[in-house]
N, C-alpha and C positions, 0 to 999 in steps of 0.2 A: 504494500500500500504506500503510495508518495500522498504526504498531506502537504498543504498548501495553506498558508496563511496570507490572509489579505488583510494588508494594515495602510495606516496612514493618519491626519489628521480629517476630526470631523467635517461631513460633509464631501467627501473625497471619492465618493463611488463605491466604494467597496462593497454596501450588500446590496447594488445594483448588480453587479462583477460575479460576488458568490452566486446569486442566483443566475444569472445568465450562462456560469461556467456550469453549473451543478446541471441543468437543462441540455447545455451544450453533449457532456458525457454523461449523461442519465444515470447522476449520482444524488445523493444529498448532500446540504449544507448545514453546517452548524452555524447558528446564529452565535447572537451577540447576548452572551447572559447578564449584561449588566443592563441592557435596557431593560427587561421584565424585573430584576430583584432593584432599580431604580423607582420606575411605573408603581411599583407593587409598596417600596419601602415607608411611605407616607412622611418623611422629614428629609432635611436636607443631608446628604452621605457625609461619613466621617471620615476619618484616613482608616478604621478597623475595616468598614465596609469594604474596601477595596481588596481587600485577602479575601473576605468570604465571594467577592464576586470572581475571583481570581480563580479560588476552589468550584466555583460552580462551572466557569468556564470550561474548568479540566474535567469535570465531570459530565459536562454535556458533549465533550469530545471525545472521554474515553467508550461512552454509552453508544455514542454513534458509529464507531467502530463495526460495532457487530452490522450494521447495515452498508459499509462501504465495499464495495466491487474492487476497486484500485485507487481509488483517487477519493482523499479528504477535502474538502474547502473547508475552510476556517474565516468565518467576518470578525475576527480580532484574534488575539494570543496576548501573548504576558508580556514582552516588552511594549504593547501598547499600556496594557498595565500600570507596568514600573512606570512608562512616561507618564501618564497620566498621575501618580503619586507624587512624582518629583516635581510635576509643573504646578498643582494645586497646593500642597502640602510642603514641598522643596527639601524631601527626601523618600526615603521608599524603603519601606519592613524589609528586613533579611529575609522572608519566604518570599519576597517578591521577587527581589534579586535572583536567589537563587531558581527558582523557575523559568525567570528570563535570559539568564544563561542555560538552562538544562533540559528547559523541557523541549521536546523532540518535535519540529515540523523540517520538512526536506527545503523548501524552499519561500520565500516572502516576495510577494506582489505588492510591491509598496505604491501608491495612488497618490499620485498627486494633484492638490488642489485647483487645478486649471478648470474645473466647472461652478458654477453661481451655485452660490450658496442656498440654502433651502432653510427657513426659520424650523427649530423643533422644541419642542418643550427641553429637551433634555440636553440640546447642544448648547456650549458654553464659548467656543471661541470663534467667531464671525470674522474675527480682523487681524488675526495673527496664522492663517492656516500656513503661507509659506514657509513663515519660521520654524512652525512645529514639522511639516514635512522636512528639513533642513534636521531637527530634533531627531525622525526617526531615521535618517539616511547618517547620523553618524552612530547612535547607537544599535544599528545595524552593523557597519562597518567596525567597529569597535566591537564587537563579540564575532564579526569572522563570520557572518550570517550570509549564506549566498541570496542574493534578492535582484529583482527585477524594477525598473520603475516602470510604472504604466500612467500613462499620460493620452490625453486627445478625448476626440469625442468617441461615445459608446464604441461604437464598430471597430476604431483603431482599438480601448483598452481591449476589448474580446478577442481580437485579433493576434495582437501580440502577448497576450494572456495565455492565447491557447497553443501558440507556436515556441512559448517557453518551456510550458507544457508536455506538448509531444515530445519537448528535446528530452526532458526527465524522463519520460515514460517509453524511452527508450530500450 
């Protein structure tokens, strides 16, 4: 099985990308467990929230498993995580850390912000997205993480999504 993680900052296409791919190769996707334990939590999240949404994460991916054919999509992982602790918080729990170095995806489709923004309840930065894409293109490179950026409108990210793809599922 090659899992795949689609990261980026808010607003970036991503589970436009997971669902497009997961249809492409008539797979499933794993969602984003922080919007539902977000939605659901009734107060504004703490820095502890972000472990427990980190463990649901991994638990909605290890679950998924049993229904994968070959191929994972993932609309987040744990270095988006840890980013998101250290930009809100300006630091980040040692289980985070360590997840975002260890836990296991083959490759990262990192998105970059080049599409108009969309208002959502739950998204927080409208006017910094290139920075934080900049944010996850070095802590990528800094953990050694092989990744792709995917940029342009819909058709080019699926295009070149899928042709990074087939190189892995070689």
């Amino acid at each position: 099985m090659i899992k795949i993680a689609v990261v980026g900052p808010e607003c970036s296409g991503k589970t436009t990308l997971c669902a497009a791919l997961a249809k492409h190769y008539h797979e499933m996707w794993v969602g984003e467990h922080a919007r539902h334990y977000l939605t659901h939590l009734g107060r504004r999240y703490e820095e502890h929230d972000l472990v427990k949404i980190a463990r649901g994460q991994c638990g909605l991916e290890d679950d998924a498993i049993r229904s994968v054919t070959r191929l994972q999509f993932c609309d987040t992982d744990m270095i988006t995580i840890r980013i998101w602790s250290e930009e809100v918080f300006g630091h980040c729990a040692p289980e985070l850390i360590a997840l975002s170095e260890h836990r296991h995806y083959d490759h990262w489709l990192l998105c970059r912000p080049d599409i108009p923004w969309e208002a959502d309840p739950l998204r927080e930065n409208p006017h910094d997205r290139d920075r934080l894409f900049e944010v996850y293109e070095v802590v990528l490179k800094k953990l050694g993480k092989p990744y792709t950026i995917i940029e342009g409108e819909h058709d080019d990210r699926l295009r070149k999504s899928i042709a990074t793809i087939d190189m892995l599922d070689r």
